[in-house]
Biotite code that builds the C-alpha atoms (Angstrom):
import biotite.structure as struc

atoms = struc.array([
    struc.Atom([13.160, -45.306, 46.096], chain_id="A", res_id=1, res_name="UNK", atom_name="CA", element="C"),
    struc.Atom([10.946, -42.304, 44.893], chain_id="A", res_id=2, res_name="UNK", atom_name="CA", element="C"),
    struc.Atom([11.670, -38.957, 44.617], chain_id="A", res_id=3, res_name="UNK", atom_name="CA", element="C"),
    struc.Atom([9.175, -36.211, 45.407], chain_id="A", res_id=4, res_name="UNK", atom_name="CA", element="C"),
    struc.Atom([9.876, -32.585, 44.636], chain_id="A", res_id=5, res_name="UNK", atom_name="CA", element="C"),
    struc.Atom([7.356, -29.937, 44.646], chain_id="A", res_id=6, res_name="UNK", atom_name="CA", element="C"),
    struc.Atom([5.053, -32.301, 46.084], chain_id="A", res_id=7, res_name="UNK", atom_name="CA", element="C"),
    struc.Atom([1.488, -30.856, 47.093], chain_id="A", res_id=8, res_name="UNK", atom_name="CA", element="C"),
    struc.Atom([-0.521, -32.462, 49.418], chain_id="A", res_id=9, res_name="UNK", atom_name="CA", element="C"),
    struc.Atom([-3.663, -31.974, 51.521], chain_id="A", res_id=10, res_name="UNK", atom_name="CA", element="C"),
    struc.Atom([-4.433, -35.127, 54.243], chain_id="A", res_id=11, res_name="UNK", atom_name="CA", element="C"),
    struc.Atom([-6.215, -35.763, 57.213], chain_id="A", res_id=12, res_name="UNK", atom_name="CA", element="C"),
    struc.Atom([-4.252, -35.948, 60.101], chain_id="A", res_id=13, res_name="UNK", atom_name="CA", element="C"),
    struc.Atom([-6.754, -36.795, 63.376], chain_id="A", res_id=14, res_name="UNK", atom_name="CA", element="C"),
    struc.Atom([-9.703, -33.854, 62.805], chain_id="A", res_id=15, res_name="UNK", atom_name="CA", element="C"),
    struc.Atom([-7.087, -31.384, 61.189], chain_id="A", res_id=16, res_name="UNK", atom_name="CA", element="C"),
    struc.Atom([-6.632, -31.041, 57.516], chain_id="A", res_id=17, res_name="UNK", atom_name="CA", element="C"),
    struc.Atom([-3.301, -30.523, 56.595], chain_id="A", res_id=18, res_name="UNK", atom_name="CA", element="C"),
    struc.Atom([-2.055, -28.860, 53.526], chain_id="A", res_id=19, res_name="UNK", atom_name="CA", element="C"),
    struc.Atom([1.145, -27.167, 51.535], chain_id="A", res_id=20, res_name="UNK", atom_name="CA", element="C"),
    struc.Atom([3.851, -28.151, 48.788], chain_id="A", res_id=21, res_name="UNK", atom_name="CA", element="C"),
    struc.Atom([6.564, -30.594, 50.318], chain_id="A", res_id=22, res_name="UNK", atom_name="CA", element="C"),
    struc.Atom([9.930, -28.878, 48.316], chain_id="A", res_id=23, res_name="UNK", atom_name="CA", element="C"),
    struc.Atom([11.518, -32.700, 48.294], chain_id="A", res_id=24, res_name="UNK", atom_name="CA", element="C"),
    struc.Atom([11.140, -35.600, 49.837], chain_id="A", res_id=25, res_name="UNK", atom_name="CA", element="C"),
    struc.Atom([12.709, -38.989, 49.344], chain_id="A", res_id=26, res_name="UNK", atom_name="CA", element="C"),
    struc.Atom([10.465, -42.694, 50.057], chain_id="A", res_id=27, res_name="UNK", atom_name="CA", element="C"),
    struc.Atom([12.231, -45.524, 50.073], chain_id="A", res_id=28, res_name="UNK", atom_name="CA", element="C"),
    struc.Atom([9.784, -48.517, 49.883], chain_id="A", res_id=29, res_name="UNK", atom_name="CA", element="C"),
    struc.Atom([10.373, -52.287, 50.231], chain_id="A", res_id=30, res_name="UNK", atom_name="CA", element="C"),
    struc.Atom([9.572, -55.019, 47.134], chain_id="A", res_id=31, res_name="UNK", atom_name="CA", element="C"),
    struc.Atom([6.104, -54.836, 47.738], chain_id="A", res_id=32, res_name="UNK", atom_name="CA", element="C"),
    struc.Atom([6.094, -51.039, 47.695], chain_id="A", res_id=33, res_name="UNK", atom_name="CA", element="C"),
    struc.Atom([5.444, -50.048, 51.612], chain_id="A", res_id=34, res_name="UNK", atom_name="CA", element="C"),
    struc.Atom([7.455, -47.039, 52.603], chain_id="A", res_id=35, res_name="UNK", atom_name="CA", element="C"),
    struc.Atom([9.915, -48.037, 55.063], chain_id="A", res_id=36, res_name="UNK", atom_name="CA", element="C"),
    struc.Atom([11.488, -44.472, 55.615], chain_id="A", res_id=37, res_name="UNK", atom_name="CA", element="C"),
    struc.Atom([11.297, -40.804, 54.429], chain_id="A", res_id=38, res_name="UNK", atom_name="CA", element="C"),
    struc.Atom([13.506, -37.912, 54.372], chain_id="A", res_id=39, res_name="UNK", atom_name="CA", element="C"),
    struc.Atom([11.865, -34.066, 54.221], chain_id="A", res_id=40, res_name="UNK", atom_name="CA", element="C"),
    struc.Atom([13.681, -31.751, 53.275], chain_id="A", res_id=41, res_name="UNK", atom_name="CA", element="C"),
    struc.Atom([12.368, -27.950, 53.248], chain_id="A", res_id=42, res_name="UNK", atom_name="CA", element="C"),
    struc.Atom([14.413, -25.497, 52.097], chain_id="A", res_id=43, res_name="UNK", atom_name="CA", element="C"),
    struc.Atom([14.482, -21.624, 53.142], chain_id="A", res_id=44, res_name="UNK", atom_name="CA", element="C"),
    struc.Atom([15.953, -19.047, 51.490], chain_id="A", res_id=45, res_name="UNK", atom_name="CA", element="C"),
    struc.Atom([15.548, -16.276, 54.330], chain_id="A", res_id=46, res_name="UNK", atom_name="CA", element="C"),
    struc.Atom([18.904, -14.590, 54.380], chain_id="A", res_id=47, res_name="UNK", atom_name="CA", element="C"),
    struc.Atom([19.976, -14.525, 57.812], chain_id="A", res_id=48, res_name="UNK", atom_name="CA", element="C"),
    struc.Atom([23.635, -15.392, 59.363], chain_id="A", res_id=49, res_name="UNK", atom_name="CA", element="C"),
    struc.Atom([25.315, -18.045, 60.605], chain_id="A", res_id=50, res_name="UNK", atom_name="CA", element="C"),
    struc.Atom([24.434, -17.239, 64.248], chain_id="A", res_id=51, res_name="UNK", atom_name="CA", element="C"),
    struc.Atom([21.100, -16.717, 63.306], chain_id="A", res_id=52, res_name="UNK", atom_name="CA", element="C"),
    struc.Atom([19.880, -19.520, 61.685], chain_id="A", res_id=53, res_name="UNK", atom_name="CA", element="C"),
    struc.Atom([18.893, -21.541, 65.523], chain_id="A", res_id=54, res_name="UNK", atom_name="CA", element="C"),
    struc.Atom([16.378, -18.800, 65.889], chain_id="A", res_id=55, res_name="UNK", atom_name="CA", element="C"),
    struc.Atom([15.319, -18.747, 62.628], chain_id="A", res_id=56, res_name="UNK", atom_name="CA", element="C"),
    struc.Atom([14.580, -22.647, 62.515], chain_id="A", res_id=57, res_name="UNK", atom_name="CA", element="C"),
    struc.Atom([12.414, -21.771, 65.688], chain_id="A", res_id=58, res_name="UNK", atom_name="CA", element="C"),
    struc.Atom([10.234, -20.261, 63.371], chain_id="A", res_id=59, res_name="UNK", atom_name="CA", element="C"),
    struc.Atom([9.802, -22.770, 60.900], chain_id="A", res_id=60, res_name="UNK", atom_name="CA", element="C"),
    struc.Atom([9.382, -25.609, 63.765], chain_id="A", res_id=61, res_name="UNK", atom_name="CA", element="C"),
    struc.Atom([5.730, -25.676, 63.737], chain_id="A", res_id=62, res_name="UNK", atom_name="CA", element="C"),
    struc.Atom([5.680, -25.796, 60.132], chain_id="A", res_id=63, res_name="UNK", atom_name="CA", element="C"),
    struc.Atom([7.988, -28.595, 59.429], chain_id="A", res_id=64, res_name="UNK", atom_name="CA", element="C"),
    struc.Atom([6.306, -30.290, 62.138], chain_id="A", res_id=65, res_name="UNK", atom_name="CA", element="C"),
    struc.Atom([3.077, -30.101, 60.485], chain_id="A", res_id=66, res_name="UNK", atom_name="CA", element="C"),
    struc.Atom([4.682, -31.674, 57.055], chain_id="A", res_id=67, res_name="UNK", atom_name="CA", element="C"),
    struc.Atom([6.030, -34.553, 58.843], chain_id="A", res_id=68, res_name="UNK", atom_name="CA", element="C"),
    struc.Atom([2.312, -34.770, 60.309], chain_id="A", res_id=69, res_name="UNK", atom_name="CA", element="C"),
    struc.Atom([1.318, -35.071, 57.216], chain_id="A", res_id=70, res_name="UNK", atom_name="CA", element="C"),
    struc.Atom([4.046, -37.216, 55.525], chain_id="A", res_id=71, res_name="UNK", atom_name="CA", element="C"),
    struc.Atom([3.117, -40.007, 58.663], chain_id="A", res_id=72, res_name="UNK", atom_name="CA", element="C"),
    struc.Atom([-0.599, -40.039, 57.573], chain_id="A", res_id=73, res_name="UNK", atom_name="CA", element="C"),
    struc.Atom([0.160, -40.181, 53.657], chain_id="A", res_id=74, res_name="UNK", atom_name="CA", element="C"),
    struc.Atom([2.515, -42.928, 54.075], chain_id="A", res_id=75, res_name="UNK", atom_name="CA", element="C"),
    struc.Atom([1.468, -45.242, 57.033], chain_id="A", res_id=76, res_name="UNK", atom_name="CA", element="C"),
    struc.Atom([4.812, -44.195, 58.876], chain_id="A", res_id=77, res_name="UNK", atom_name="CA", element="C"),
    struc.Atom([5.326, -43.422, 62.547], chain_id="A", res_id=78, res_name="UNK", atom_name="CA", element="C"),
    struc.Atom([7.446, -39.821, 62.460], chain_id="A", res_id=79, res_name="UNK", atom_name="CA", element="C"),
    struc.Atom([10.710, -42.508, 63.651], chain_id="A", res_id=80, res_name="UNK", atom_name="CA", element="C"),
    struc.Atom([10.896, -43.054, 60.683], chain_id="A", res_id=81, res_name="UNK", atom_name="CA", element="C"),
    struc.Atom([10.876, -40.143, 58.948], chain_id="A", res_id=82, res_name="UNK", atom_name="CA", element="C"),
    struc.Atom([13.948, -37.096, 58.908], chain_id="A", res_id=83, res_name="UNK", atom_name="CA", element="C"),
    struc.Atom([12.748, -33.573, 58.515], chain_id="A", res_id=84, res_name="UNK", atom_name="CA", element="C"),
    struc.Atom([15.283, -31.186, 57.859], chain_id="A", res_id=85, res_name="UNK", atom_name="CA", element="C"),
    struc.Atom([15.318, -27.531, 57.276], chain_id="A", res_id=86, res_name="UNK", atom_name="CA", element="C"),
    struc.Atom([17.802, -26.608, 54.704], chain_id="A", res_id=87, res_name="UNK", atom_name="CA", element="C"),
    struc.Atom([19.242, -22.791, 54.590], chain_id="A", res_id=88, res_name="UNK", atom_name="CA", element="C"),
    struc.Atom([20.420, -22.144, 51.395], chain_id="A", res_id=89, res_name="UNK", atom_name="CA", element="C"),
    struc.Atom([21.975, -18.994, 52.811], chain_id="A", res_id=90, res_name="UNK", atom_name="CA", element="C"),
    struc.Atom([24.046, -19.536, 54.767], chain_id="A", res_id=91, res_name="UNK", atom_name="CA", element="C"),
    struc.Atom([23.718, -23.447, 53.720], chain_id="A", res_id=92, res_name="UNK", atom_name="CA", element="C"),
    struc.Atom([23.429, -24.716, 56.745], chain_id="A", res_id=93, res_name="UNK", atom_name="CA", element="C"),
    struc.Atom([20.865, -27.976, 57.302], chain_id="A", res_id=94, res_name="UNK", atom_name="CA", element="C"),
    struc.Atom([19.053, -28.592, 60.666], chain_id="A", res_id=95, res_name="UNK", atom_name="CA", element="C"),
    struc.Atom([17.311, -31.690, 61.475], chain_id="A", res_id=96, res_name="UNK", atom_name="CA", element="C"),
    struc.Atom([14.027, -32.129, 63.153], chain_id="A", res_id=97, res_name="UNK", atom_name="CA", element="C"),
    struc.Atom([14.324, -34.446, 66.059], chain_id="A", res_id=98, res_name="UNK", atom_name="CA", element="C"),
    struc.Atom([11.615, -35.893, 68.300], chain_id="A", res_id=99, res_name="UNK", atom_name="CA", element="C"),
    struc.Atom([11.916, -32.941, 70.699], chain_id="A", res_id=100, res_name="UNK", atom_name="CA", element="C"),
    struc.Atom([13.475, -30.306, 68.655], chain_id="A", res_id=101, res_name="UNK", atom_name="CA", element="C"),
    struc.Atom([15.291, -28.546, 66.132], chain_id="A", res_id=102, res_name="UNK", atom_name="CA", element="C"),
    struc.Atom([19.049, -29.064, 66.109], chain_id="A", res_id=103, res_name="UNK", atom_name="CA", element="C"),
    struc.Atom([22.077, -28.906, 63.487], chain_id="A", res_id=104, res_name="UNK", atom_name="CA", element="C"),
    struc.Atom([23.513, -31.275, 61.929], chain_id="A", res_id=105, res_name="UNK", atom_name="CA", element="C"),
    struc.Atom([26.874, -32.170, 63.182], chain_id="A", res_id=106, res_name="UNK", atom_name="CA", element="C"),
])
């Protein structure tokens, strides 16, 4: 297992070139050291309430999007495998980034 945190990165992903700082992200690899899954996790400090922080995450979609883009292409993984989460530190409140959208955790 391999802890990232304040990871930058800039990959290919098709013709775009992705870039930005993953805040953490967690591998965990088999013996031979393939990743087998990843966890994202980008954190937010925006100060915004409770029942704000579904609209809020709509913000930050195509963004964390974009970092599990990248995260497939650096590690050979189909996004399946990977869990991207926003994290709100205010009001502390994680959301997961599923296939089709944004939703909280339960």
């Amino acid at each position: 297992m391999e802890l990232w945190q304040e990871w930058r990165f800039a990959v290919r992903a098709g013709d775009r070139l992705l870039y930005g700082v993953f805040d953490r992200v967690v591998v965990v690899r088999d013996a031979e050291g393939r990743a087998l899954q990843a966890d994202l996790l980008d954190f937010k400090s925006d100060d915004v309430p409770p029942e704000g922080v579904a609209a809020r995450a709509a913000v930050y979609e195509p963004q964390l999007r974009a970092y599990r883009e990248a995260l497939e292409a650096s590690l050979g993984l189909p996004a399946s495998k990977i869990r991207a989460r926003l994290v709100f530190l205010r009001p502390g409140l994680p959301w997961y980034l599923t296939m089709d959208a944004l939703a909280p955790t339960t």
